[in-house]
LUMDOPA-531374 format. One record per atom (N, C-alpha, C): residue in one letter; x negated, y, z. Coordinates in steps of 0.001 Angstrom, whole numbers, plus 500000, padded with zeros to 6 digits. Atoms other than C-alpha are relative to their C-alpha. Layout:
! residues N
AXYZ;...
//
This chain:
! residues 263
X499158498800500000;X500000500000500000;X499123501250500000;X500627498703500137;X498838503532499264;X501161501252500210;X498849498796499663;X500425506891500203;X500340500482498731;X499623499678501124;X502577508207497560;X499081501483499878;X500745499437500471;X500834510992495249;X498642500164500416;X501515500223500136;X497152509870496126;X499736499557498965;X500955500161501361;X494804509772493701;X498491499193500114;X501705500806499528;X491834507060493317;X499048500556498321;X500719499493501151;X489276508208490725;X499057498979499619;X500938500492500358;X486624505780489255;X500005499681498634;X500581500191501005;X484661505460485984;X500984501525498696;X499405498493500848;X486325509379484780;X501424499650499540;X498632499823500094;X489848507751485156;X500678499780501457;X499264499726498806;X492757508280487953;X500790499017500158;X498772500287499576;X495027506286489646;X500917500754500590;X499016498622499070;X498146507956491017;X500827498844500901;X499046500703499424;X500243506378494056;X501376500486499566;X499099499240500438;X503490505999493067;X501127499891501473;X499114499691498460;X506761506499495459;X500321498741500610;X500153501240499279;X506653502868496384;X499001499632500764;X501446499775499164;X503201502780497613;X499228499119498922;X500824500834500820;X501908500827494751;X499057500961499231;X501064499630501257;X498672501900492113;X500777500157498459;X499803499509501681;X499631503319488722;X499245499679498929;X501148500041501018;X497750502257485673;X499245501126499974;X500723499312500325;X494732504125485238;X500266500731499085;X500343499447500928;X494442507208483193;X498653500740499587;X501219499595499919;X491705508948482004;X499947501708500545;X500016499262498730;X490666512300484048;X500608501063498437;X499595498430500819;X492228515613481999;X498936500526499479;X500571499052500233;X490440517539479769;X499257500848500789;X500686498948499530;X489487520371482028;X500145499561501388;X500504500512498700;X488898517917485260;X499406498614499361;X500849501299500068;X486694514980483511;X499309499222500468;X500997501421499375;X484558513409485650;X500590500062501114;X500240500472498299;X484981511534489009;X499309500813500652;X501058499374498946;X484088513168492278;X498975499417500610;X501265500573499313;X480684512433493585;X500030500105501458;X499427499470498921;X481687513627497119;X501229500174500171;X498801500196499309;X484656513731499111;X501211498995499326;X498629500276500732;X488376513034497934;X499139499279498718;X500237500535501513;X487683510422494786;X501236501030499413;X498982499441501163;X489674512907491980;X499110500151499163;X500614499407501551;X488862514206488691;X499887501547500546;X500061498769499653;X487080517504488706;X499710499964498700;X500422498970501252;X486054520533486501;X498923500705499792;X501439499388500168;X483119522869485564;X500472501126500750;X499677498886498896;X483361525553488478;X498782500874499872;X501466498736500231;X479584527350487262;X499756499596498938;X500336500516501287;X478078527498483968;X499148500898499872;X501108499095500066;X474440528912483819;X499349499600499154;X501058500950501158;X472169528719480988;X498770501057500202;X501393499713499680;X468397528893480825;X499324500541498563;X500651499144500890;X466084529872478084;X500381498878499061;X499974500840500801;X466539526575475998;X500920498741500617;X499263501253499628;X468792524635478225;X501140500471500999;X498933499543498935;X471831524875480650;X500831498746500587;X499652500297499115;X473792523784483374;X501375500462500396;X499129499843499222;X476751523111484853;X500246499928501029;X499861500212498849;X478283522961487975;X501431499162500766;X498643500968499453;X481670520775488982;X500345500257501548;X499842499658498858;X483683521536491891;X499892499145500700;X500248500509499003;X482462518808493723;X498449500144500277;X501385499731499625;X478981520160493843;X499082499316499073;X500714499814500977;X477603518199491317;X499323500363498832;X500528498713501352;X475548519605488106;X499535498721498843;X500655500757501470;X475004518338484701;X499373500744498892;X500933499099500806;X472413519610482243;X499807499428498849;X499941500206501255;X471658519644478946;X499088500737499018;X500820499131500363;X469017520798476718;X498558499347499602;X501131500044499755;X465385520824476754;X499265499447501002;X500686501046498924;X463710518367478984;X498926499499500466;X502078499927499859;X459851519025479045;X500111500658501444;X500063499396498730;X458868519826482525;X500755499479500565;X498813500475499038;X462095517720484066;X500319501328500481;X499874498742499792;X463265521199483850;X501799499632500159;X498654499926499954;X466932519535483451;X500434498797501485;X499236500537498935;X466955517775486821;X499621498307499954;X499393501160500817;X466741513905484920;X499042499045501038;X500554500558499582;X465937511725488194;X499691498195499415;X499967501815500154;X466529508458486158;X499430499709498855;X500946500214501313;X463983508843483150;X499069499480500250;X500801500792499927;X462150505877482853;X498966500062498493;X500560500272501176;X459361505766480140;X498861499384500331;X500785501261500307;X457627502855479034;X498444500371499368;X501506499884501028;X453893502287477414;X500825500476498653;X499699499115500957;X455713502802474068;X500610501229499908;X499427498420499631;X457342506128475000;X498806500386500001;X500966499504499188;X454717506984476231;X498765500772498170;X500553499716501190;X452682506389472689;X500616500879499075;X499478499496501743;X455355507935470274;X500480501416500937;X499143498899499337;X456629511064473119;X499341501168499177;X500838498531500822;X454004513695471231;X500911500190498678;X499890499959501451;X455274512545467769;X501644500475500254;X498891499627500167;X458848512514468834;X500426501749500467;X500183499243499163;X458361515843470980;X500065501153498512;X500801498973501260;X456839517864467301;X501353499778499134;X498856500009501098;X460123516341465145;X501397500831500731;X498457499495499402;X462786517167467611;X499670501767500113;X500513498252499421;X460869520788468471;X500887500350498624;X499528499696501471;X461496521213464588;X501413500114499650;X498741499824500341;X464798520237464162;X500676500528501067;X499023499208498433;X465782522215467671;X500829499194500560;X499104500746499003;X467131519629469521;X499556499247500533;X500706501305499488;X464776517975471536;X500701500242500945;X500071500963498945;X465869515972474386;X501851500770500556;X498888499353499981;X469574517276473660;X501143499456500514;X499076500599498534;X471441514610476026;X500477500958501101;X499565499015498685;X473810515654478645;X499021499105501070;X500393500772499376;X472130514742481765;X500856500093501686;X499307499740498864;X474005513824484961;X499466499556500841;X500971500744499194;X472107513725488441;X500727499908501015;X499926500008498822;X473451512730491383;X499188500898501605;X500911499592498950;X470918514160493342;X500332501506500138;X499002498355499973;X472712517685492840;X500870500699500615;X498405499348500085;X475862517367494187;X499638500130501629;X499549499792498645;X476667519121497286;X499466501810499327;X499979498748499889;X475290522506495627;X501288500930499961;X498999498560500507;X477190525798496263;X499686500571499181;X500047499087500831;X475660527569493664;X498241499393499663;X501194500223500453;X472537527133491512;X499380501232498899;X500444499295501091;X470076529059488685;X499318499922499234;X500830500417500801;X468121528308485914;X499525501286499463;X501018498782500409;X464676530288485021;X499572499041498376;X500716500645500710;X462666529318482230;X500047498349499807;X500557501565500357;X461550525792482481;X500246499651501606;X499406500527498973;X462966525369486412;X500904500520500418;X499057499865499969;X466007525411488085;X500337499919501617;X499955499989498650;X467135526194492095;X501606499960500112;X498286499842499307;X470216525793494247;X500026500017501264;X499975499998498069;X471400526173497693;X501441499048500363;X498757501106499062;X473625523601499328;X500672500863500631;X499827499528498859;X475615523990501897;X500140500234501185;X500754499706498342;X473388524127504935;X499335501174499543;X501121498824500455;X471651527088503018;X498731499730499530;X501252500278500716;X468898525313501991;X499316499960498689;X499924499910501512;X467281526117498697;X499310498661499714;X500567501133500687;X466364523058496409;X499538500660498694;X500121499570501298;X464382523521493288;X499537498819498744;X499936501001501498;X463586521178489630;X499281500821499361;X500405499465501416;X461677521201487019;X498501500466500120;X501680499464500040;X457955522921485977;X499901500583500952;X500429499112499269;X456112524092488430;X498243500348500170;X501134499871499942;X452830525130487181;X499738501421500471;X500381498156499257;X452943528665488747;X500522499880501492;X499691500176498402;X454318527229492263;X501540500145499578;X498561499206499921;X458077528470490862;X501024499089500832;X499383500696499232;X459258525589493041;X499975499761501418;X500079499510498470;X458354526978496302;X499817498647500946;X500589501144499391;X456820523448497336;X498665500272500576;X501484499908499866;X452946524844497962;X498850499218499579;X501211500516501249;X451452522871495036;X500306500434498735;X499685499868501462;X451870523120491805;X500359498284498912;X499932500834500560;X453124519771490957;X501409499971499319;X498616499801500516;X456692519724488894;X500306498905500763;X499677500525499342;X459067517832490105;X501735499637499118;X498635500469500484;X462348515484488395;X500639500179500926;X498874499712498931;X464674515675491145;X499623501128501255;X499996498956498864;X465449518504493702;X499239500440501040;X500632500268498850;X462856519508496398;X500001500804500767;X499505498998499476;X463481521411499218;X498679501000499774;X500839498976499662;X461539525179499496;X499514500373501467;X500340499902498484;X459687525061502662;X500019501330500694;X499509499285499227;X460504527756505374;X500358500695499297;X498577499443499679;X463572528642504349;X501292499404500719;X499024500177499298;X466809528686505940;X500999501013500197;X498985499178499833;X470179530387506242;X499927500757498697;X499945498981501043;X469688531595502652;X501254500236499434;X499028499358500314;X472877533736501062;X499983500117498485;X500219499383501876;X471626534462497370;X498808499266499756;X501420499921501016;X468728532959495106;X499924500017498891;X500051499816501538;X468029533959492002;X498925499360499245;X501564500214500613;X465345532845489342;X499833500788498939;X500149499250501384;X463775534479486883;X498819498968499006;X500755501063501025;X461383532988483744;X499053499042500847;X500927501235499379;X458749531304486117;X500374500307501791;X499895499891498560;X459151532687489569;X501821500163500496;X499052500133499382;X461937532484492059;X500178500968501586;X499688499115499254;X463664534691494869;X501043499549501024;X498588500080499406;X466126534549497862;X500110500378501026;X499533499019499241;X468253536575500313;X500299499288500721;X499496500748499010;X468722535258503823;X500693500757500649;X498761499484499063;X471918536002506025;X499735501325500385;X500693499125499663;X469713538410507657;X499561501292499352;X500588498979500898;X468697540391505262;X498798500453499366;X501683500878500715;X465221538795504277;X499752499564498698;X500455500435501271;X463742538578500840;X498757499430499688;X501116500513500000;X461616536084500005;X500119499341498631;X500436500347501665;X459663534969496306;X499174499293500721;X501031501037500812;X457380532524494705;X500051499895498785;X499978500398501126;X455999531349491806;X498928501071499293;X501221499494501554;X454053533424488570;X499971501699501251;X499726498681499646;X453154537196489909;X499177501107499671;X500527499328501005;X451276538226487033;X500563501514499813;X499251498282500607;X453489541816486711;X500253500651502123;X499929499819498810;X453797541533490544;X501584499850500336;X498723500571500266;X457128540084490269;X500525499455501979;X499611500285498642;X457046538840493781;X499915501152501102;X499846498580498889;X456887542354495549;X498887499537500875;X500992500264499294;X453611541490497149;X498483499884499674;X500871499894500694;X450495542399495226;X500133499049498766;X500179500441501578;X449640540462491987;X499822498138500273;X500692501549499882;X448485537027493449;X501401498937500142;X498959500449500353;X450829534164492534;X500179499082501311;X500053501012498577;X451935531887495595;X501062499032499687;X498998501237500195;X453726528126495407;X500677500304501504;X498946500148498852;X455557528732498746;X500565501142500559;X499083499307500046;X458084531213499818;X499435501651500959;X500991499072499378;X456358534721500702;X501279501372500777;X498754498787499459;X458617537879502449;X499374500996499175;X500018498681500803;X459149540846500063;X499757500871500812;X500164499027499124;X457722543530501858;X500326501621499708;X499604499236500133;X459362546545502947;X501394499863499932;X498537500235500155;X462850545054502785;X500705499065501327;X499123501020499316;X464858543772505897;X501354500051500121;X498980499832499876;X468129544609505527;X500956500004498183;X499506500108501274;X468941543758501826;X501273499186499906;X498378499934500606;X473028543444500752;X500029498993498575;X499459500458501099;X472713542051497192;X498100500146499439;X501274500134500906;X469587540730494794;X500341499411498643;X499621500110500956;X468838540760491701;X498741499295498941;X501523500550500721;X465877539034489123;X499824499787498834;X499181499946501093;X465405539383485681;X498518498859499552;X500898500922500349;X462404537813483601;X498933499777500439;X501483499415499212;X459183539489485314;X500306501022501121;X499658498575498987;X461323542134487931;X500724498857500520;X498682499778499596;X463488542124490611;X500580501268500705;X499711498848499393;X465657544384492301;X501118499609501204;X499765500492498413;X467564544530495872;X500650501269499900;X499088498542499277;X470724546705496844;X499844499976501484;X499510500098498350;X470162547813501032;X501907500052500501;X498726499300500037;X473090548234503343;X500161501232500297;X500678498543500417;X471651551628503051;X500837500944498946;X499427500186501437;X472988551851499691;X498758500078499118;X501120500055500897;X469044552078498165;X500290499093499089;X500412501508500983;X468128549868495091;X498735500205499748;X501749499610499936;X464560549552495160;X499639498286498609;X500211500991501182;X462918547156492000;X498648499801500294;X501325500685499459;X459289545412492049;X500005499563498620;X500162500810501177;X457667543465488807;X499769501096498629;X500695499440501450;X457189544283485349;X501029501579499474;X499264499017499482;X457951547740484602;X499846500808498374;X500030499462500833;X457215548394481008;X500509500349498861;X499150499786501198;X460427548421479131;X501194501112501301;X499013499326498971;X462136550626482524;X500500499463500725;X499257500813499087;X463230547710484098;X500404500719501683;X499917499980498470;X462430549130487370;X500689501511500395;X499290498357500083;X464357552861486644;X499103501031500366;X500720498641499887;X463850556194487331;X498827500060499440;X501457499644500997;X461559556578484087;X499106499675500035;X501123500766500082;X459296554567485220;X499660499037498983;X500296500455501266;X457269552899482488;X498567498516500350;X501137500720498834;X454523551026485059;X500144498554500821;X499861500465499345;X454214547934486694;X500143500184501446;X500275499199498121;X454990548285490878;X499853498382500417;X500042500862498990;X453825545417492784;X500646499675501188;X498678499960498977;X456269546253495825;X500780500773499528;X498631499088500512;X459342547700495765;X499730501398500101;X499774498134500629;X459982551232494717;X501708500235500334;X498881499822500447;X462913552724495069;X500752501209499257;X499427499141501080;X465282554198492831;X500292500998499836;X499676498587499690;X465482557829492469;X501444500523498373;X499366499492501296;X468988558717490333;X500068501074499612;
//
């Protein structure tokens, strides 16, 4: 017996209880709720985020899991279950140069388990972050500039947490480096900091550094080589690459820390 209108979900189709207490033939999940939940309630869910990266993108399903799609050098799309063999291994260059060509390398959806529970995620360049919800950021993918806030530089296929953080509210990414706002009002980067992108001189760091000059930051923001930070002040102060204006007020200059905005 089952309670009438429950729903069992497995393999992206539903059962429905009906008013007897019996199982309904399976259907398959709706259009705009397709897959099984990975968490909680078995139902059919939907795409609740949809972020895309420089050559690849991401979804998000309201049960917290994410599926990606795209470009897949660097395990930039998450893909904890890619096994490759000695022959992979021999033909990955050759296949790597045909698919580049015809623009569609490694153009599978990919679905990870190891995802689900995010509230919100972001894709930079060639890696990709999220924050659960204990606040903890997780990050994927290349990390030859640290942009995975681990304190090596090793990439990484599945999710790994960013060491001391906690209680984070916002993270953003930008092309290689990464950013994020804690409850508090704490901004903290990693990753590339070639333009000075991390608000903290020029030197690049794999693990999560405090933006200095900022404790009370409201809203952040990160673009390819900048970021920028509303107080509850009302300031907006910007940091990083500075030579198309990114960082306002006519400025034309890189700033290594924040500046702020004069309108």
């Amino acid at each position: 017996m089952c309670a009438p209108r429950a729903e069992l979900c497995t393999n992206n189709a539903v059962s429905r209880c009906d008013e007897s207490g019996g199982w309904a033939p399976p259907a398959a999940c709706p259009e705009a709720r397709p897959l099984c939940s990975k968490t909680g309630e078995p139902r059919c869910v939907g795409v609740v985020d949809l972020i895309v990266g420089a050559t690849h993108a991401a979804a998000r399903f309201a049960d917290g899991s994410v599926r990606s799609w795209g470009t897949n050098d660097a395990a930039r799309l998450g893909d904890a279950h890619t096994e490759q063999t000695e022959e992979s291994e021999q033909t990955e260059q050759t296949e790597r140069t045909e698919q580049t060509e015809e623009g569609a390398e490694s153009a599978a959806t990919v679905d990870t388990e190891i995802t689900a529970g995010f509230a919100s995620f972001a894709l930079g360049s060639r890696h990709g972050c999220g924050v659960n919800d204990d606040g903890a950021v997780m990050c994927w993918g290349a990390n030859d500039f640290g942009q995975l806030g681990t304190g090596d530089l090793v990439s990484h296929e599945k999710p790994v947490a960013v060491s001391g953080l906690a209680d984070v509210a916002e993270r953003k990414v930008g092309a290689n480096h990464s950013c994020a706002r804690t409850g508090g009002g704490e901004l903290w980067c990693w990753g590339k900091n070639d333009r000075g992108q991390l608000g903290r001189g020029t030197l690049g760091v794999s693990s999560a550094a405090r933006v200095a000059g900022i404790a009370d930051a409201e809203q952040l923001g990160v673009g390819e080589a900048f970021a920028c930070a509303r107080t509850r002040a009302g300031l907006v102060l910007c940091w990083g690459a500075g030579d198309r204006g990114q960082l306002g007020g006519g400025r034309t200059s890189d700033a290594n820390s924040p500046v702020v905005i004069v309108w």
